[in-house]
RODRENDREN-34137 format. One record per atom (N, C-alpha, C, CB): residue number from 1; chain; atom name; x, y, z. Coordinates in steps of 0.1 Angstrom, whole numbers. Glycine has a CB too. Example, Ala and Ser with C-alpha at 12.3 -4.5 7.8 and 13.67 -1.06 7.14 Angstrom:
2
+-----+-------+------+-------+-------+-------+
!   n ! chain ! atom !    c1 !    c2 !    c3 !
+-----+-------+------+-------+-------+-------+
!   1 !     A !    N !   132 !   -57 !    78 !
!   1 !     A !   CA !   123 !   -45 !    78 !
!   1 !     A !    C !   132 !   -33 !    78 !
!   1 !     A !   CB !   113 !   -45 !    90 !
!   2 !     A !    N !   128 !   -22 !    71 !
!   2 !     A !   CA !   137 !   -11 !    71 !
!   2 !     A !    C !   129 !     0 !    79 !
!   2 !     A !   CB !   141 !    -6 !    57 !
+-----+-------+------+-------+-------+-------+
***
This chain:
107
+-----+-------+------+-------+-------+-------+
!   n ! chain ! atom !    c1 !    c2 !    c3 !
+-----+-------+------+-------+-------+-------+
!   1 !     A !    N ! -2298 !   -96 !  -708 !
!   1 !     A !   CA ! -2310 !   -94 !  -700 !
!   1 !     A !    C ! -2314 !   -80 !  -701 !
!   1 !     A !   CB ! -2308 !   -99 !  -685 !
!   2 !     A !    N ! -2327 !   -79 !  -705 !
!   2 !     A !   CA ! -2329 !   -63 !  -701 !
!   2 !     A !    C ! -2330 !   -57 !  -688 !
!   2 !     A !   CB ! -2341 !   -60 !  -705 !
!   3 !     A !    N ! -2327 !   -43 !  -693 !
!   3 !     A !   CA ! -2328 !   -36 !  -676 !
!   3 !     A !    C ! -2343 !   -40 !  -673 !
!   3 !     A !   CB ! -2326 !   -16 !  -675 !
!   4 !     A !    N ! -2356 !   -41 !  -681 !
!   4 !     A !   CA ! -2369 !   -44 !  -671 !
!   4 !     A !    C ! -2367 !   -54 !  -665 !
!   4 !     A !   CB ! -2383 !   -45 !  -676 !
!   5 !     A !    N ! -2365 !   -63 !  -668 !
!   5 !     A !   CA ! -2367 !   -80 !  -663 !
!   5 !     A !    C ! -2357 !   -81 !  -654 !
!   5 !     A !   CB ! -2364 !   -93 !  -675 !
!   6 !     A !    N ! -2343 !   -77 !  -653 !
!   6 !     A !   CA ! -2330 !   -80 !  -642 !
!   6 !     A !    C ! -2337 !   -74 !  -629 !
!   6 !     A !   CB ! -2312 !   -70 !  -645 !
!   7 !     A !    N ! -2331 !   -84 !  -623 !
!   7 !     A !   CA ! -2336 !   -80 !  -604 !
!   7 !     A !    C ! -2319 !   -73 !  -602 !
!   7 !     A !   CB ! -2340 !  -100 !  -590 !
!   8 !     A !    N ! -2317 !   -65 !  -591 !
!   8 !     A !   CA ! -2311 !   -63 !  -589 !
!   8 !     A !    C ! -2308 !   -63 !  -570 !
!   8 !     A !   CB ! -2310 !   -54 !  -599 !
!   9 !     A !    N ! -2299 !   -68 !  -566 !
!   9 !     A !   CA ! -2296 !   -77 !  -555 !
!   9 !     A !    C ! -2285 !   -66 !  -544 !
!   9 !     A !   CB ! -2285 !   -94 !  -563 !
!  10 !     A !    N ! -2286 !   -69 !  -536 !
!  10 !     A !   CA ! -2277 !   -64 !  -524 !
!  10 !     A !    C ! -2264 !   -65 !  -529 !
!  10 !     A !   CB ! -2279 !   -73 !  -510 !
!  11 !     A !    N ! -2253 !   -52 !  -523 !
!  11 !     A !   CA ! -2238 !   -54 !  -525 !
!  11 !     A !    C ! -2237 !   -66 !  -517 !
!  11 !     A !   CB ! -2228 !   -41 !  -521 !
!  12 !     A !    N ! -2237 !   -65 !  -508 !
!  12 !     A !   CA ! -2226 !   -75 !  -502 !
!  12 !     A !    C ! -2241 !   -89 !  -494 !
!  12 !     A !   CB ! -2212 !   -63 !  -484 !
!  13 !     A !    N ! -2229 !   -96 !  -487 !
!  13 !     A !   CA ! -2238 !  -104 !  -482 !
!  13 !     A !    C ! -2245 !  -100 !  -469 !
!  13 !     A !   CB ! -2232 !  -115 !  -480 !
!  14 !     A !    N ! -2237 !   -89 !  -462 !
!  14 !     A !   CA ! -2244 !   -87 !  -452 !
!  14 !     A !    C ! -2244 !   -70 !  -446 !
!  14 !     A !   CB ! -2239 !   -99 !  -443 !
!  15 !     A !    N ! -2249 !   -65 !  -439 !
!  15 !     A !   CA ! -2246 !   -53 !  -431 !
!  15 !     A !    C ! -2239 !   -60 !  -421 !
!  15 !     A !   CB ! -2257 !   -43 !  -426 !
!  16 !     A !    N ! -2230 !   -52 !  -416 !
!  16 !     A !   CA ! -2222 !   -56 !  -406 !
!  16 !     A !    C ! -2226 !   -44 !  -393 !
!  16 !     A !   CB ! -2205 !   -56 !  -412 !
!  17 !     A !    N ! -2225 !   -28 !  -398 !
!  17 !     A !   CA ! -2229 !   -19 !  -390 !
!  17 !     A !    C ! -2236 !    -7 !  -400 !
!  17 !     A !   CB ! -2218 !   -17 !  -382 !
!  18 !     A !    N ! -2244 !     0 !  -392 !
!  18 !     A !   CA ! -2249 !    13 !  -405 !
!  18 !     A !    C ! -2256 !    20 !  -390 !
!  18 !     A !   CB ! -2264 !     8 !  -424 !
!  19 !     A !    N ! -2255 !    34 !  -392 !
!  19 !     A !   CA ! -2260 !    48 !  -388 !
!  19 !     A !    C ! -2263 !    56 !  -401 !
!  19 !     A !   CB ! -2250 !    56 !  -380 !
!  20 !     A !    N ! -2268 !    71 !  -392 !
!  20 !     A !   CA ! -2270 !    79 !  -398 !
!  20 !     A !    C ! -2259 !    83 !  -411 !
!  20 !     A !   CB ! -2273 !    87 !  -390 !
!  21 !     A !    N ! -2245 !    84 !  -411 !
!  21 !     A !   CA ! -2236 !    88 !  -416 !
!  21 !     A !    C ! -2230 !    76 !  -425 !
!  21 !     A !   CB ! -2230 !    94 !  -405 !
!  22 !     A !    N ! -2230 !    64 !  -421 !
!  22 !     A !   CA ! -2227 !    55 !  -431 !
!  22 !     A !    C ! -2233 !    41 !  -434 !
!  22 !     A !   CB ! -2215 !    53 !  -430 !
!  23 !     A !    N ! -2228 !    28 !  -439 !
!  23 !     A !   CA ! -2233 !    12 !  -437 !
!  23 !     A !    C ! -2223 !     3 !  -443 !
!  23 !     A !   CB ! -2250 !     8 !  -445 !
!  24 !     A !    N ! -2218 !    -2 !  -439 !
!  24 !     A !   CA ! -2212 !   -11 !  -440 !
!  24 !     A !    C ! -2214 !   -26 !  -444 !
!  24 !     A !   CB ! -2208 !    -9 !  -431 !
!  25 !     A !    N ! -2207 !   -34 !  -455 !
!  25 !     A !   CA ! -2212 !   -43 !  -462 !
!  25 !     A !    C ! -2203 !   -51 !  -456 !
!  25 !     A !   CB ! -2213 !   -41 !  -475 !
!  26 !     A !    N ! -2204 !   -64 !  -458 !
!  26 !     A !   CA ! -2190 !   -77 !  -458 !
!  26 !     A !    C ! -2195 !   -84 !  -473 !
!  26 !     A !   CB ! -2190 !   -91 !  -441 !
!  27 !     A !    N ! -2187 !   -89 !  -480 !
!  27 !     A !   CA ! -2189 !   -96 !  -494 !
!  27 !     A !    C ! -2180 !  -105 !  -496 !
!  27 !     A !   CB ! -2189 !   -87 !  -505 !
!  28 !     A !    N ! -2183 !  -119 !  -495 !
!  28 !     A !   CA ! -2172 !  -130 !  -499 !
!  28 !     A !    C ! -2180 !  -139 !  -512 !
!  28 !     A !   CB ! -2168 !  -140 !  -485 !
!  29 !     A !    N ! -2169 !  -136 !  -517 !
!  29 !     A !   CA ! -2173 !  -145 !  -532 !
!  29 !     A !    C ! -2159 !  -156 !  -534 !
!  29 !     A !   CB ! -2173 !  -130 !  -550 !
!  30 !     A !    N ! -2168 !  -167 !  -537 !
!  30 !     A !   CA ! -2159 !  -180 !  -536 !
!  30 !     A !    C ! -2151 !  -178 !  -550 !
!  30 !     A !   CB ! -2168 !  -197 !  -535 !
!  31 !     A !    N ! -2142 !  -187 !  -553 !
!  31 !     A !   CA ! -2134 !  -189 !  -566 !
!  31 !     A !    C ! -2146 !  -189 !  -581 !
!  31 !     A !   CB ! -2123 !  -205 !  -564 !
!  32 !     A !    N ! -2147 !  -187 !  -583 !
!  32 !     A !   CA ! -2154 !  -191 !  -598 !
!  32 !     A !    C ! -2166 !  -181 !  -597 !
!  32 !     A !   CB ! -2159 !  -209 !  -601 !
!  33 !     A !    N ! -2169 !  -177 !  -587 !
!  33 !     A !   CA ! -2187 !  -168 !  -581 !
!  33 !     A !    C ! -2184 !  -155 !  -584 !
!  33 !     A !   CB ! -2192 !  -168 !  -562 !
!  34 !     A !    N ! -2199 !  -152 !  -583 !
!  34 !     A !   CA ! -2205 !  -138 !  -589 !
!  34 !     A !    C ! -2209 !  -131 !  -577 !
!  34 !     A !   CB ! -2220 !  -140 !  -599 !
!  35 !     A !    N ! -2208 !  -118 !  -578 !
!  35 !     A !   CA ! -2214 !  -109 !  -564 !
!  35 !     A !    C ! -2232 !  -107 !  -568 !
!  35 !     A !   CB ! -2204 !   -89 !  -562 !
!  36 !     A !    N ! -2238 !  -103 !  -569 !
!  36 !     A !   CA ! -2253 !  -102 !  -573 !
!  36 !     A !    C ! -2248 !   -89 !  -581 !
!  36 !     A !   CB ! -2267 !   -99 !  -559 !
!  37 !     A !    N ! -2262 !   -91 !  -594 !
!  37 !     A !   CA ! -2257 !   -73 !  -600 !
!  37 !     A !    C ! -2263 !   -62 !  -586 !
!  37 !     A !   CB ! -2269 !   -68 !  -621 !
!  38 !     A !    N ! -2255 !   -50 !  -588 !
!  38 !     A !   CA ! -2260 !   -42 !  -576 !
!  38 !     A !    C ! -2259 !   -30 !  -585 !
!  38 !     A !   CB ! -2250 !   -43 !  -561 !
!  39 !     A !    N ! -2260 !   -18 !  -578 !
!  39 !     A !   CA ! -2265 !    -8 !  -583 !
!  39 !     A !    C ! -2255 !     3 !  -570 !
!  39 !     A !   CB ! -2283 !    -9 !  -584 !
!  40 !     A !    N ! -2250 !    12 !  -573 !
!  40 !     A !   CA ! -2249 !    17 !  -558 !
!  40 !     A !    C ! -2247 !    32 !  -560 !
!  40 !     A !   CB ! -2236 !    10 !  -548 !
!  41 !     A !    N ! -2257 !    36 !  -550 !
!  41 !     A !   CA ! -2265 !    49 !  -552 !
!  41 !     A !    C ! -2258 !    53 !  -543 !
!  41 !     A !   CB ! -2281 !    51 !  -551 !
!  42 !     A !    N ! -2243 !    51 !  -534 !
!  42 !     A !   CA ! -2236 !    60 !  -528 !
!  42 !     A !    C ! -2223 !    62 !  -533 !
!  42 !     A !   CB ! -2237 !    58 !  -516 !
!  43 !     A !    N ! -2217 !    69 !  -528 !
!  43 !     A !   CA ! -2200 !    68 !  -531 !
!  43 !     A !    C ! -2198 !    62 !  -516 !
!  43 !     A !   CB ! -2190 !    85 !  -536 !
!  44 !     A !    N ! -2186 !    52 !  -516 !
!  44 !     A !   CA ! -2182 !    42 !  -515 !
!  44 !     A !    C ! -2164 !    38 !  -510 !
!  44 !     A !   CB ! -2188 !    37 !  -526 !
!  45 !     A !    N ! -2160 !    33 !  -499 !
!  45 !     A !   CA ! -2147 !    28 !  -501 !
!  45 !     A !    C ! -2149 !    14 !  -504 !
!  45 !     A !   CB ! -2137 !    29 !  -487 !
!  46 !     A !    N ! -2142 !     8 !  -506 !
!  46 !     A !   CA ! -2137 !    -6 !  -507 !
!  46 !     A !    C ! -2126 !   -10 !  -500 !
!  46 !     A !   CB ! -2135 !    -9 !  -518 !
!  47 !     A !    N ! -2126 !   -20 !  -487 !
!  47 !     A !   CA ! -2115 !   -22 !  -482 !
!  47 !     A !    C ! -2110 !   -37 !  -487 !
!  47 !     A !   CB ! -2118 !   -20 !  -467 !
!  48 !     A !    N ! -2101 !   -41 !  -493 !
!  48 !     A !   CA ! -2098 !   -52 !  -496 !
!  48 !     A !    C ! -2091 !   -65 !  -487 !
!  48 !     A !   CB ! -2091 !   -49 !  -505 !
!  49 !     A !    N ! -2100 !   -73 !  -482 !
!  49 !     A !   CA ! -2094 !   -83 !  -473 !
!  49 !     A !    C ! -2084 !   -91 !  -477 !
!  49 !     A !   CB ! -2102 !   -90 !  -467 !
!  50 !     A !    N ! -2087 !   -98 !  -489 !
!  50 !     A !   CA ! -2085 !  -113 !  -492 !
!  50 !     A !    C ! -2085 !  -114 !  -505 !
!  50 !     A !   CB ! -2095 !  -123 !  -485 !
!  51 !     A !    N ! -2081 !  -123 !  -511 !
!  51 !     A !   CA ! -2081 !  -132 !  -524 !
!  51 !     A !    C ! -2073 !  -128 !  -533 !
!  51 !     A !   CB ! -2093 !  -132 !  -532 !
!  52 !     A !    N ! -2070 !  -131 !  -547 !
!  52 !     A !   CA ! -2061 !  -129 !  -554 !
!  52 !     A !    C ! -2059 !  -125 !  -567 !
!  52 !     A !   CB ! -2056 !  -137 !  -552 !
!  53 !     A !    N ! -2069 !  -125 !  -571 !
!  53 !     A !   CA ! -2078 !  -118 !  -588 !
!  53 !     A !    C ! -2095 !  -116 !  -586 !
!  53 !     A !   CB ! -2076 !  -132 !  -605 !
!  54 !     A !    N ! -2099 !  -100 !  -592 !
!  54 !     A !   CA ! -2110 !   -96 !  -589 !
!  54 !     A !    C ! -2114 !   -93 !  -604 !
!  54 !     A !   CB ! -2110 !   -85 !  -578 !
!  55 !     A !    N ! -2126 !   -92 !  -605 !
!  55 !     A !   CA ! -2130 !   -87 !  -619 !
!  55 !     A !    C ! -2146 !   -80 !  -616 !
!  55 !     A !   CB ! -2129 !  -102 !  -633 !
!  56 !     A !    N ! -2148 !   -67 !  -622 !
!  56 !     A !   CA ! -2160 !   -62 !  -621 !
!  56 !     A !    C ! -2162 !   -61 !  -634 !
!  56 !     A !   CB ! -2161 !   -51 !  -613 !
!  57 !     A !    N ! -2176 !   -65 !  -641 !
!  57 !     A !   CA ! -2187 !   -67 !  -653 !
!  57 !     A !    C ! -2198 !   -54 !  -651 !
!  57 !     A !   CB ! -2197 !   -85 !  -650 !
!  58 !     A !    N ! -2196 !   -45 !  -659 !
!  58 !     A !   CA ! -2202 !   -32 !  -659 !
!  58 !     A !    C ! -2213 !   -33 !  -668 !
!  58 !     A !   CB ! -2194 !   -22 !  -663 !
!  59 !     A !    N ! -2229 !   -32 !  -662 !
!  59 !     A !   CA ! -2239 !   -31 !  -670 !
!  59 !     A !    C ! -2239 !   -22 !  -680 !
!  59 !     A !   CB ! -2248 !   -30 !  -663 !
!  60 !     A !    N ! -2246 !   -24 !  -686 !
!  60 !     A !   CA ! -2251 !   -13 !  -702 !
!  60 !     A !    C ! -2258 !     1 !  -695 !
!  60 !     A !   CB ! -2266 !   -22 !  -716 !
!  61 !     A !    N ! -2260 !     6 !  -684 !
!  61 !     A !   CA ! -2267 !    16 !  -678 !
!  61 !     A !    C ! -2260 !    19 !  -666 !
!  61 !     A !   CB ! -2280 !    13 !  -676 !
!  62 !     A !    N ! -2249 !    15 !  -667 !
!  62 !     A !   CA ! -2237 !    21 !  -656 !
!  62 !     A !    C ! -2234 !    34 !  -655 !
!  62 !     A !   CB ! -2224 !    17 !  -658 !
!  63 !     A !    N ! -2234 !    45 !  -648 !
!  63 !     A !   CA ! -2228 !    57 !  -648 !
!  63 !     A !    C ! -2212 !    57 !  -641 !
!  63 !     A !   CB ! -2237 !    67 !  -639 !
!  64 !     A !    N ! -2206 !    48 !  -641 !
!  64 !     A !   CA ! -2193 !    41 !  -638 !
!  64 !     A !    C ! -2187 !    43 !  -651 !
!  64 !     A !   CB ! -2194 !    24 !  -634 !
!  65 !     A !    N ! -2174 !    52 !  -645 !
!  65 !     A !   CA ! -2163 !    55 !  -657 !
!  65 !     A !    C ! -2151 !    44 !  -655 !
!  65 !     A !   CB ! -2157 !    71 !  -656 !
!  66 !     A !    N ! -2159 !    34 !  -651 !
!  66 !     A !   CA ! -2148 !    20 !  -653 !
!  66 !     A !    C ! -2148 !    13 !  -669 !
!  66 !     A !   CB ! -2154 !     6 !  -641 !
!  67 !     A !    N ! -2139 !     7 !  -670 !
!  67 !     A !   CA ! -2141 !     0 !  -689 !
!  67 !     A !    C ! -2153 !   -13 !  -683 !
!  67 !     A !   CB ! -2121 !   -11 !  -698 !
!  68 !     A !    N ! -2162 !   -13 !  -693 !
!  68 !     A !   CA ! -2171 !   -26 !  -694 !
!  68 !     A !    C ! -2171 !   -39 !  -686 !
!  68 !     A !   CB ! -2171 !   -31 !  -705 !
!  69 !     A !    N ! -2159 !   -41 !  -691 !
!  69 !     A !   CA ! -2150 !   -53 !  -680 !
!  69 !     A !    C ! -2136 !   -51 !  -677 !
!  69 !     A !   CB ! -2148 !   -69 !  -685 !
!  70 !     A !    N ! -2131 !   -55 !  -664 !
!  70 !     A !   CA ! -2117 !   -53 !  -663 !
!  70 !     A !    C ! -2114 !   -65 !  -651 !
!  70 !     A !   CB ! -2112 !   -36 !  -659 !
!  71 !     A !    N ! -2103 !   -66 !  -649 !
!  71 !     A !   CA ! -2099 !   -75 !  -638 !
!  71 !     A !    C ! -2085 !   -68 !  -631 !
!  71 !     A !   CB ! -2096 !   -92 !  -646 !
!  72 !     A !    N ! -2085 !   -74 !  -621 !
!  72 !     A !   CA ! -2074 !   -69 !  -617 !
!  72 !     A !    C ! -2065 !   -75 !  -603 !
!  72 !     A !   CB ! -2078 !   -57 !  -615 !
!  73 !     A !    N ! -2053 !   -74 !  -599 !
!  73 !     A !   CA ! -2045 !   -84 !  -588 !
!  73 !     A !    C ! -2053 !   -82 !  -573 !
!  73 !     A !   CB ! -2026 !   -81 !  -585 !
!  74 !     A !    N ! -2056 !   -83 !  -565 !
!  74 !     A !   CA ! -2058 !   -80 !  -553 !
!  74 !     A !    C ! -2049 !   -76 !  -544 !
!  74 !     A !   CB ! -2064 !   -89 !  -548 !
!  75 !     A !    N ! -2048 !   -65 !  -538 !
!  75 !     A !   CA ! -2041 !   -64 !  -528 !
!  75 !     A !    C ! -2047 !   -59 !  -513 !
!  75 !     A !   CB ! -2032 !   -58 !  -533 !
!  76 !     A !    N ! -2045 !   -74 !  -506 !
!  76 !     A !   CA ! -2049 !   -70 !  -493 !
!  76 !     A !    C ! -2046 !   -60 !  -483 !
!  76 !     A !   CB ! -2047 !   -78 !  -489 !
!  77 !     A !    N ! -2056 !   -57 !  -479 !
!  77 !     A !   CA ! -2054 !   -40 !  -467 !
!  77 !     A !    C ! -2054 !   -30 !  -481 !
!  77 !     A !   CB ! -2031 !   -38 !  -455 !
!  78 !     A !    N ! -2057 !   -26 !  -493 !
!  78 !     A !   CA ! -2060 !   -17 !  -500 !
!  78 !     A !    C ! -2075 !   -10 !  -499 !
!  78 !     A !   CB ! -2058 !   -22 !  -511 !
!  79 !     A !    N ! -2072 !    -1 !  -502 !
!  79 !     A !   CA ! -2083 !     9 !  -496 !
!  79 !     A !    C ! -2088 !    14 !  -509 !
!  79 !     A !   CB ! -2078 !    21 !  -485 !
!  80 !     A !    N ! -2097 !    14 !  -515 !
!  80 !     A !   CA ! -2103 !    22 !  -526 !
!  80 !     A !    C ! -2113 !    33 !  -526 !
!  80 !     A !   CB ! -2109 !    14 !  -533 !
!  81 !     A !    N ! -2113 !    44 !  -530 !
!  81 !     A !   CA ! -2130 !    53 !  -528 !
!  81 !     A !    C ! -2132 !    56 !  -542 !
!  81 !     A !   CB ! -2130 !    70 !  -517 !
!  82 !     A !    N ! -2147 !    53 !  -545 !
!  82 !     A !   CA ! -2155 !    49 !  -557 !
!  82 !     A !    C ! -2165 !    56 !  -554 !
!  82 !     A !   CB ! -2158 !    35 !  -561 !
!  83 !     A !    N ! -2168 !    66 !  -568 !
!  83 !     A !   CA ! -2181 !    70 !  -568 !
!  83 !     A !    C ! -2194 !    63 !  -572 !
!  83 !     A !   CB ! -2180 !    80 !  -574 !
!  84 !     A !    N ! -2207 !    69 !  -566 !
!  84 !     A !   CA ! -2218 !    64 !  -570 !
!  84 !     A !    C ! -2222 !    62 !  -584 !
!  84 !     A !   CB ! -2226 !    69 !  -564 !
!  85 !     A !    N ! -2228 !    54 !  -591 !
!  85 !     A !   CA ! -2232 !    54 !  -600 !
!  85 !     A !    C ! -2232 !    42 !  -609 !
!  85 !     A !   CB ! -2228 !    63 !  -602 !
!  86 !     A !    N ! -2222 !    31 !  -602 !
!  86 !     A !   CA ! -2218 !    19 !  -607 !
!  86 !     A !    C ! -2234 !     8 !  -610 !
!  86 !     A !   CB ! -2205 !    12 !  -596 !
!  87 !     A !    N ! -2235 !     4 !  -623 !
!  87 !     A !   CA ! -2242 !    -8 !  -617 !
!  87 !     A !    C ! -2236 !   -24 !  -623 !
!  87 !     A !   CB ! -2260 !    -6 !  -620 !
!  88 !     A !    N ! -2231 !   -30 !  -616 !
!  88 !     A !   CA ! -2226 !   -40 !  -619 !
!  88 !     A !    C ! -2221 !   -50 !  -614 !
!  88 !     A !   CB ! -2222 !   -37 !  -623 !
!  89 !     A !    N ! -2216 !   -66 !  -616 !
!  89 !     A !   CA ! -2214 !   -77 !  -609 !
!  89 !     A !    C ! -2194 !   -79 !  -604 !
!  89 !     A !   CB ! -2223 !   -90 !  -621 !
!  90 !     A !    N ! -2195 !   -83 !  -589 !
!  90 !     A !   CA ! -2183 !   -85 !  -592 !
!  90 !     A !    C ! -2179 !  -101 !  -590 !
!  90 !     A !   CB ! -2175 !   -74 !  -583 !
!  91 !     A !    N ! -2166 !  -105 !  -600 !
!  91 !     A !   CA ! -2164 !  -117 !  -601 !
!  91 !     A !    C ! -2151 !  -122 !  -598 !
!  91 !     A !   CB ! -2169 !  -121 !  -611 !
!  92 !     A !    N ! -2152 !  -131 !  -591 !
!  92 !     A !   CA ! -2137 !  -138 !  -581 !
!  92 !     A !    C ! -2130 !  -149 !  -597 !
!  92 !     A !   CB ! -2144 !  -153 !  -561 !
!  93 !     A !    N ! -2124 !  -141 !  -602 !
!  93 !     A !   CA ! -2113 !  -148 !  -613 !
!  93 !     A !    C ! -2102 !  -152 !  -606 !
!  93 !     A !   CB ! -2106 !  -139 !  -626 !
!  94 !     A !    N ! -2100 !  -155 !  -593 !
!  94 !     A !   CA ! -2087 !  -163 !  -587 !
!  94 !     A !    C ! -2091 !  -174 !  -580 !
!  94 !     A !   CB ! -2079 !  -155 !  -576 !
!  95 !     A !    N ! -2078 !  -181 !  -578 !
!  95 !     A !   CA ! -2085 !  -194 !  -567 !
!  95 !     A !    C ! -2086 !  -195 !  -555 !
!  95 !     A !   CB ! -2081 !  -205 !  -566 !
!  96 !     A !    N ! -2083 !  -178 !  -547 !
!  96 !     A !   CA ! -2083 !  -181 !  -540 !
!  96 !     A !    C ! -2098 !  -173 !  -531 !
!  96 !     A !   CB ! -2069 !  -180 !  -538 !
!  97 !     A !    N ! -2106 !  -174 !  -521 !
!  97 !     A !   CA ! -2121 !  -165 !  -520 !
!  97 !     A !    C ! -2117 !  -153 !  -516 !
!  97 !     A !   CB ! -2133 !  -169 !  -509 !
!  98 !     A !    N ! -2121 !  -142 !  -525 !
!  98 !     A !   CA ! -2123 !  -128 !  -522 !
!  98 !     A !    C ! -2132 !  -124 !  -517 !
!  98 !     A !   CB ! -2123 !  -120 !  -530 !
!  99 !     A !    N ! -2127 !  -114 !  -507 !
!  99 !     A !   CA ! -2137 !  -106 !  -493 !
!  99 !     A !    C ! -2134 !   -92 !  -494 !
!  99 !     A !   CB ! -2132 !  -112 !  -474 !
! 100 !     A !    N ! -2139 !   -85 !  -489 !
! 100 !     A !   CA ! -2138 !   -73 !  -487 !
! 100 !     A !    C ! -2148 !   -64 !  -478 !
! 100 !     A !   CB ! -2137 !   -69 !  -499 !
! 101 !     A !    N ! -2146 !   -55 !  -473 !
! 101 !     A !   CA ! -2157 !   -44 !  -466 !
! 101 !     A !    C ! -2160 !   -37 !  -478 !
! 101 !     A !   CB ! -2150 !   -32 !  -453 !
! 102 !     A !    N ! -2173 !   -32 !  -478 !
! 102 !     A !   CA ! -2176 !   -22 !  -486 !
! 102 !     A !    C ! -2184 !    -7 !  -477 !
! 102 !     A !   CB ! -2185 !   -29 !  -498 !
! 103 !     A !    N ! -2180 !     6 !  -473 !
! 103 !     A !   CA ! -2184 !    13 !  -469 !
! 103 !     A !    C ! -2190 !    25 !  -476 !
! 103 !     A !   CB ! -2175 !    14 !  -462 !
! 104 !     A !    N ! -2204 !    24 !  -472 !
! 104 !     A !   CA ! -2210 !    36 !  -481 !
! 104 !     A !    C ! -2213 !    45 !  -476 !
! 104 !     A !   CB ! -2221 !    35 !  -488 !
! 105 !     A !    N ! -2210 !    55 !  -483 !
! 105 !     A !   CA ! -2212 !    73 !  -471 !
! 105 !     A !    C ! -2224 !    79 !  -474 !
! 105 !     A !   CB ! -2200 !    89 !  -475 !
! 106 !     A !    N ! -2229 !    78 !  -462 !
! 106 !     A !   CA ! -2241 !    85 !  -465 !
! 106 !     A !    C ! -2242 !   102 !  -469 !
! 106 !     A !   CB ! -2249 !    82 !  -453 !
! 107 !     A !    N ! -2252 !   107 !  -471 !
! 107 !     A !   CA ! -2255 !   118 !  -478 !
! 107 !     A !    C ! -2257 !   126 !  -465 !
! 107 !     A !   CB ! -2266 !   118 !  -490 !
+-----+-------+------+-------+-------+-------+
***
């Protein structure tokens, strides 16, 4: 898909809370599902709730020094901080549903 034509979709499914200083996402992706491609113009934790294999699909216009694709085990209660610049889909390669918080810091 080209970058003109791709829509590009909300991280998570929902705000949970946001102020001046941050916003807070919730994201559950069932076994076999896609997160929306997203884009994310902040730096970022990731709090890991749930599930048991994750895999993120890095667009061709990513500023993400992640590899193209990767997968990886889940571990629940893990805490990640990721810089801005990613744009790309994340996908639940386990059977079991992956959740997570996603927290973006504001500027």
């Amino acid at each position: 898909m080209s970058r003109d034509a791709r829509v590009l979709g909300p991280m998570g499914d929902r705000i949970v809370f946001e102020n001046d200083r941050v916003r807070i996402w919730e994201l559950l992706i069932p076994p076999g599902g896609d997160s929306n491609i997203h884009r994310h113009d902040l730096d970022y934790v990731l709090v890991i709730l749930g599930g048991d294999r994750v895999a993120a699909v890095q667009e061709a216009d990513t500023e993400s020094t992640l590899p193209p694709y990767f997968e990886a085990d889940v571990v629940p209660g893990q805490a990640v901080f990721v810089e801005r610049g990613g744009v790309e889909t994340a996908r639940n390669v386990g059977r079991e549903p992956y959740s997570e918080i996603i927290i973006e810091l504001k500027d």
